[in-house]
GUKOL-492301 format. One record per residue (C-alpha): x, y, z; residue number from 1. Coordinates in Angstrom, 3 decimals. Example, Ala and Ser with C-alpha at 12.3 -4.5 7.8 and 13.67 -1.06 7.14 Angstrom:
R        xx        yy        zz  resi
R    12.300    -4.500     7.800     1
R    13.670    -1.060     7.140     2
//
This chain:
R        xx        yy        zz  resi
R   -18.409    11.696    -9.593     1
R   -16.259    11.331   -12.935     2
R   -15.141     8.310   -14.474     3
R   -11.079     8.545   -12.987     4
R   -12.876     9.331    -9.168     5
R   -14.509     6.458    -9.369     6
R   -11.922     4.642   -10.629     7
R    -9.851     5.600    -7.695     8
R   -12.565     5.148    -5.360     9
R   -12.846     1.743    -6.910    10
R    -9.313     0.558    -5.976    11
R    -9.254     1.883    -2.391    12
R   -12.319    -0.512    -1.902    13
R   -10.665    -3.162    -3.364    14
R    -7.594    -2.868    -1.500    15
R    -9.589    -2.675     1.710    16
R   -11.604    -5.954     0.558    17
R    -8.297    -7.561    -0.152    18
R    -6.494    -7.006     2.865    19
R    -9.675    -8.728     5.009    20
R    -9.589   -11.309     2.402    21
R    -6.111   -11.838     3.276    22
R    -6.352   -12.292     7.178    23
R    -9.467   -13.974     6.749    24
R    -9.014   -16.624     4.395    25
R    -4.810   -16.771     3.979    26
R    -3.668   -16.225     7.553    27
R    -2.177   -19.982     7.546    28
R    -0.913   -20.272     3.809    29
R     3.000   -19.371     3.828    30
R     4.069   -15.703     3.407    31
R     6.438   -16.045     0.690    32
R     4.319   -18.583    -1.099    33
R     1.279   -16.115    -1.200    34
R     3.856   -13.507    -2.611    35
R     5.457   -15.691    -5.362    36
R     1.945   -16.807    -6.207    37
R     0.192   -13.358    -6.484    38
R     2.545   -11.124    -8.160    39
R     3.716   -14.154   -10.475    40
R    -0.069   -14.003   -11.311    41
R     0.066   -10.507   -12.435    42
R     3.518   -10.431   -13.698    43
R     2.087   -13.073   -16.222    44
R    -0.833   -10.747   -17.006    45
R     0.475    -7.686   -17.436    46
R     3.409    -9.273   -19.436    47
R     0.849   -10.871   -21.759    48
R    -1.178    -7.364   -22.301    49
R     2.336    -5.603   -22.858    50
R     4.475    -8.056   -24.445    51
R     8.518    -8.252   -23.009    52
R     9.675    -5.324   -24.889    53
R    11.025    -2.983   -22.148    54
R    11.332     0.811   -22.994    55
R    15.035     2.082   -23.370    56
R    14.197     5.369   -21.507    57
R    13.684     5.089   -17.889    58
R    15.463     1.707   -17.267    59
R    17.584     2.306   -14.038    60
R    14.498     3.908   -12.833    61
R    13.064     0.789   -13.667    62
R    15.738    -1.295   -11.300    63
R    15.107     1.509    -8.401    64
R    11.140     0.858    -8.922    65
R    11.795    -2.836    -8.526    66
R    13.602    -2.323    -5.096    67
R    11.020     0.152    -3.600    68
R     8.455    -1.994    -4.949    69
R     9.874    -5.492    -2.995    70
R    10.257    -3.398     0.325    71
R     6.556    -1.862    -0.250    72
R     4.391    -5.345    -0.807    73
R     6.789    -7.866     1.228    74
R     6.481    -5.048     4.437    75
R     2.878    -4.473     3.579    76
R     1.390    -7.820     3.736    77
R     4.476    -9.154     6.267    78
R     2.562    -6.419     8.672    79
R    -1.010    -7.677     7.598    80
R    -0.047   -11.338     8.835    81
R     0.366    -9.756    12.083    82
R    -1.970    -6.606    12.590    83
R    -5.795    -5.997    11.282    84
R    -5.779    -4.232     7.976    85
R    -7.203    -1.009     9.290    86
R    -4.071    -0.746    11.656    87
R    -1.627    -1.269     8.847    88
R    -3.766     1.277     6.443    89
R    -3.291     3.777     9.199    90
R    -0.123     3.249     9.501    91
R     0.889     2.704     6.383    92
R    -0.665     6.299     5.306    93
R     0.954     8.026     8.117    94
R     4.490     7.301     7.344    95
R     3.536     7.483     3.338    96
R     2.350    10.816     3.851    97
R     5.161    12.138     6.434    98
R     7.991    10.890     3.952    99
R     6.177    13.103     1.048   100
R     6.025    16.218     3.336   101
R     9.721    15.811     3.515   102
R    10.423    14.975     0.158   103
R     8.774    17.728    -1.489   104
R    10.261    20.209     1.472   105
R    13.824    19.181     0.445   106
R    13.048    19.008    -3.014   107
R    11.249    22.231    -3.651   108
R    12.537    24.052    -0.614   109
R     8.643    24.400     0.563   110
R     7.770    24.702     4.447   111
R     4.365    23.204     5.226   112
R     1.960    25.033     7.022   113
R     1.090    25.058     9.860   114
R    -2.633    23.581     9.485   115
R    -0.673    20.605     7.739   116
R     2.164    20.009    10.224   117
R    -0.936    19.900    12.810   118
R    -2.895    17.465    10.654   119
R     0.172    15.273    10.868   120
R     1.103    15.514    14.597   121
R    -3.079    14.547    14.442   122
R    -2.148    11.296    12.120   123
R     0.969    10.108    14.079   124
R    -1.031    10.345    17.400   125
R    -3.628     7.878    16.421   126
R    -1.303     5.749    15.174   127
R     0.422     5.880    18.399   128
R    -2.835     4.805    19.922   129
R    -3.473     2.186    17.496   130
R     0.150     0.980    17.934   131
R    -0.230     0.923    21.725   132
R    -3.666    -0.846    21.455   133
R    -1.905    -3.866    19.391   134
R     1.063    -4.044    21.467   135
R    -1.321    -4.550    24.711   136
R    -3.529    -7.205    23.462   137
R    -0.428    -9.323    22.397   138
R     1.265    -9.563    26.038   139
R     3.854   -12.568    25.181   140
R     7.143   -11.572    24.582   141
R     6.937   -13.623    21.105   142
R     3.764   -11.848    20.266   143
R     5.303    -8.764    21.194   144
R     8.528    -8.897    18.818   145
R     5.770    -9.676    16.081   146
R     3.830    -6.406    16.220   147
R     6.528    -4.535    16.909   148
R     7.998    -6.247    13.647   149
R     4.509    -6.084    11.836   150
R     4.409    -2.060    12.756   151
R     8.118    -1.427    11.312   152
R     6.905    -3.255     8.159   153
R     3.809    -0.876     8.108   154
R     5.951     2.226     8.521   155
R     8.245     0.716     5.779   156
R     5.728     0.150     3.770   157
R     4.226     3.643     3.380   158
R     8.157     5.659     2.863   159
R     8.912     3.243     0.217   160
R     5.289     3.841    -1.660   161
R     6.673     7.348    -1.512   162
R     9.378     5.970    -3.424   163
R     7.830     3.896    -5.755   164
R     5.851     6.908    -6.307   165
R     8.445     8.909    -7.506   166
R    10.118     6.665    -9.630   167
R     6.364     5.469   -11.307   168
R     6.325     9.508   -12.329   169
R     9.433     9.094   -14.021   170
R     8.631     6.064   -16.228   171
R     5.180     7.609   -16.903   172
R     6.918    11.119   -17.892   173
R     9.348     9.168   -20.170   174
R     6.417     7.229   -22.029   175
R     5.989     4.220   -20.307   176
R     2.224     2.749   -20.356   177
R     0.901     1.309   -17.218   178
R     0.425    -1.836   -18.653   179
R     4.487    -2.006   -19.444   180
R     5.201    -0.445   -15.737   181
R     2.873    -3.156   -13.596   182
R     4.325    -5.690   -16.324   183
R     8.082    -5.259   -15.443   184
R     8.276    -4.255   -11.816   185
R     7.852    -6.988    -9.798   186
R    10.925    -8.755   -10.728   187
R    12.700    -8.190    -7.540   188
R     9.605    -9.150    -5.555   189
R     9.336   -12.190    -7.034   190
R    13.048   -13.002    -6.898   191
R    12.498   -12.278    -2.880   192
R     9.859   -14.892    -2.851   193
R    11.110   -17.731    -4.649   194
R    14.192   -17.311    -2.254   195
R    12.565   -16.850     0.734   196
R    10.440   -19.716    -0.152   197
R    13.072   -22.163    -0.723   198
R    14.858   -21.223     2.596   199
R    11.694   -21.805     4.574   200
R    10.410   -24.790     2.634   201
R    13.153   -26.793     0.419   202
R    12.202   -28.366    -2.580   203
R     9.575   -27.927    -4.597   204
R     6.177   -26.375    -2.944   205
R     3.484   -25.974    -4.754   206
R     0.140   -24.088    -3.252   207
R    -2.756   -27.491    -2.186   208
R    -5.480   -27.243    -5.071   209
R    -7.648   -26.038    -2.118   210
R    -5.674   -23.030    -1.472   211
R    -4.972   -21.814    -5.361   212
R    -8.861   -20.431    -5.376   213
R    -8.505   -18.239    -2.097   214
R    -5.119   -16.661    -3.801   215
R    -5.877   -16.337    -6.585   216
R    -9.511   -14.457    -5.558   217
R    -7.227   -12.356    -3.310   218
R    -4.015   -11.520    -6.093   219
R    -6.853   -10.562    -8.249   220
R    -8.995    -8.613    -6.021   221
R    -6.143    -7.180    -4.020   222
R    -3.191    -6.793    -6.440   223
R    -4.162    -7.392    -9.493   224
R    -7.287    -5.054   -10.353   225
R    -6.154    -2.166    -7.863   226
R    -2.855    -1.717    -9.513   227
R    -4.659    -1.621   -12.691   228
R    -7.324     0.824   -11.919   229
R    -5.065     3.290   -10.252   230
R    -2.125     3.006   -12.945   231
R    -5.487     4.059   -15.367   232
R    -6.974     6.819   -13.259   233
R    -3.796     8.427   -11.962   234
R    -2.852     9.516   -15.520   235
R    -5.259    11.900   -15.353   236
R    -6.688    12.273   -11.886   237
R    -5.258    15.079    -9.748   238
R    -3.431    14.266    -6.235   239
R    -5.768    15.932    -4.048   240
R    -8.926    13.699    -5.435   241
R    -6.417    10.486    -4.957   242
R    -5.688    11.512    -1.104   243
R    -9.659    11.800    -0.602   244
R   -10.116     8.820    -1.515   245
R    -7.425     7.130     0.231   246
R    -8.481     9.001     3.426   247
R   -11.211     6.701     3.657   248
R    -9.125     3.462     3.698   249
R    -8.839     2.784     7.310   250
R   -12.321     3.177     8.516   251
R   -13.589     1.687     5.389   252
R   -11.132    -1.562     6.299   253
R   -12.103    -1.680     9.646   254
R   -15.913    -1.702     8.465   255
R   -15.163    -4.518     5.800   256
R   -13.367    -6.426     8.628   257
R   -16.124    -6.411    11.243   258
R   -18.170    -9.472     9.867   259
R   -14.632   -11.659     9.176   260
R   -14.277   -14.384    11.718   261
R   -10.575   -13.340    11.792   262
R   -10.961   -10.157    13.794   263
R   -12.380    -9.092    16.846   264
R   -14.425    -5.643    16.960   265
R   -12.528    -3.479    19.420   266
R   -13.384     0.275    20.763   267
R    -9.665     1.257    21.177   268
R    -8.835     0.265    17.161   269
R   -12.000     2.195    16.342   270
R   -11.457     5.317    17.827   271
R    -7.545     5.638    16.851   272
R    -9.037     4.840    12.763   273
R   -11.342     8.312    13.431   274
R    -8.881    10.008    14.498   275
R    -6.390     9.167    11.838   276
R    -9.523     9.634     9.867   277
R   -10.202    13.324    10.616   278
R    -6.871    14.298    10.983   279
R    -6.316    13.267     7.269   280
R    -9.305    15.333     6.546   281
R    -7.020    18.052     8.159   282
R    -4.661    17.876     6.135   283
R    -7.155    17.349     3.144   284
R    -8.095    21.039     3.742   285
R    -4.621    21.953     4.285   286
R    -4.118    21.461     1.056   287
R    -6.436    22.790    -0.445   288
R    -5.103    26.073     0.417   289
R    -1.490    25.338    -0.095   290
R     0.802    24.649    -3.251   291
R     0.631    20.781    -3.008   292
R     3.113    18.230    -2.568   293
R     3.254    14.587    -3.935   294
R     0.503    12.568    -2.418   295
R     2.090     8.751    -2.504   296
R    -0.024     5.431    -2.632   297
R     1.640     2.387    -2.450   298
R     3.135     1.205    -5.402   299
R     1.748     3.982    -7.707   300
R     2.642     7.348    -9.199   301
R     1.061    10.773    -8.004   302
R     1.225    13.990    -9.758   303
R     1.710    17.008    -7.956   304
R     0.969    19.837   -10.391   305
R    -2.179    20.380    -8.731   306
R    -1.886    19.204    -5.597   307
R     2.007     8.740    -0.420   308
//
């Protein structure tokens, strides 16, 4: 395995550790409060590495990055309050995936094969069962409205990655480091938060000295250090390596999640993650014998020379 695989590989594990973190520890903490906390946290990082000089090329991709960006991590862990993480990883790749099959079909005027289009008929059927298997435990009406919610965030989630994506490639192409990118697009995000947070709790709220430990274990291990690792590794890893590696996501979150208190092992959640599982593997092979299109990951950028 080389250095950028394992980098990869690295940051899909931490993403799946972060999201069980999450339910498990930060279920009760408010929403917007977790958000201002986290991504102030790496704001402040990454602006310390990179300093506040912002590169003249690229700036209204910049603004666009911020705005994809806000949708992408207020949807994804709005849908984590409410769903188990494997659920929102499956979903979350499905619609990531589907929106980068018709980008790069517009785009480059490219029809998928057929092998692929399967694959992805494959993918949205198990997250139909998954969906139906979280709407069925939850039968209040309330509870309802919340998945149903939670599961529009999810699907949100993975088109605007695709976005984020695209406009990540740009700043990259036009010289931006990754240190300057992770240090300058989370403006919006935080902007959301602070708002959000003063609507829902007026005056100043500041995290108990019990809870800064848990979020600031979980920024780190599930914002922080992924962004990091994959703004490193995609500069040079191709697409098709990143999508292997993110294939593994939902099963690997539903094994991290079994010993957490928070969730409940359940047959009908397993057996929708396989088949969203293999059916990525599908399309894993698909590509291998097709020109490749851009393989998004939320909140990074994905080069499809060789090869969401």
């Amino acid at each position: 395995m080389s250095y950028d695989q394992s980098l990869v590989l690295l940051s899909v594990a931490l993403q799946s550790l972060g999201k069980v973190l999450y339910g498990t520890f930060l279920d009760e903490l408010s929403l917007p409060l977790f958000l201002l906390s986290s991504f102030g946290l790496t704001a402040v990082v990454f602006v310390a590495v990179a300093g506040f000089r912002v590169p003249e090329a690229g700036r209204g991709h910049l603004l666009l990055l911020n705005l994809w960006s806000a949708a992408s991590f207020v949807g994804f862990f709005f849908a984590l309050r409410h769903l188990p993480p494997a659920v929102v990883a499956s979903i979350e790749l499905c619609a990531a995936l589907l929106a980068a099959i018709v980008l790069a079909s517009v785009q480059d005027r490219l029809v998928p094969r057929r092998l692929r289009l399967i694959a992805c008929a494959g993918i949205a059927a198990g997250c139909l069962l998954l969906c139906r298997a979280e709407i069925g435990a939850v039968p209040a009406a309330s509870a309802s409205l919340s998945a149903w919610l939670a599961i529009a965030a999810a699907l949100l989630t993975g088109l605007t990655s695709t976005l984020s994506a695209r406009e990540s490639k740009v700043l990259a192409t036009a010289g931006w480091k990754p240190a300057q990118v992770l240090a300058h697009r989370f403006y919006l995000t935080i902007a959301i938060a602070a708002a959000w947070l003063a609507l829902e709790q007026p005056g100043l709220a500041l995290p108990q000295a019990s809870s800064l430990l848990p979020i600031m274990l979980v920024a780190a291990v599930g914002v922080l250090a992924p962004l990091l690792l994959l703004q490193v590794a995609l500069r040079r890893s191709d697409a098709l390596t990143v999508m292997i590696c993110f294939a593994a996501q939902p099963l690997l979150s539903f094994l991290i999640a079994i010993p957490s208190p928070a969730y409940e092992w359940d047959v009908p959640t397993l057996f929708g993650v396989i088949v969203v599982t293999l059916f990525l593997g599908l399309d894993i092979l698909a590509q291998r014998k097709a020109v490749p299109a851009v393989i998004p990951v939320r909140g990074e950028r994905h080069d499809r020379t060789r090869t969401r």
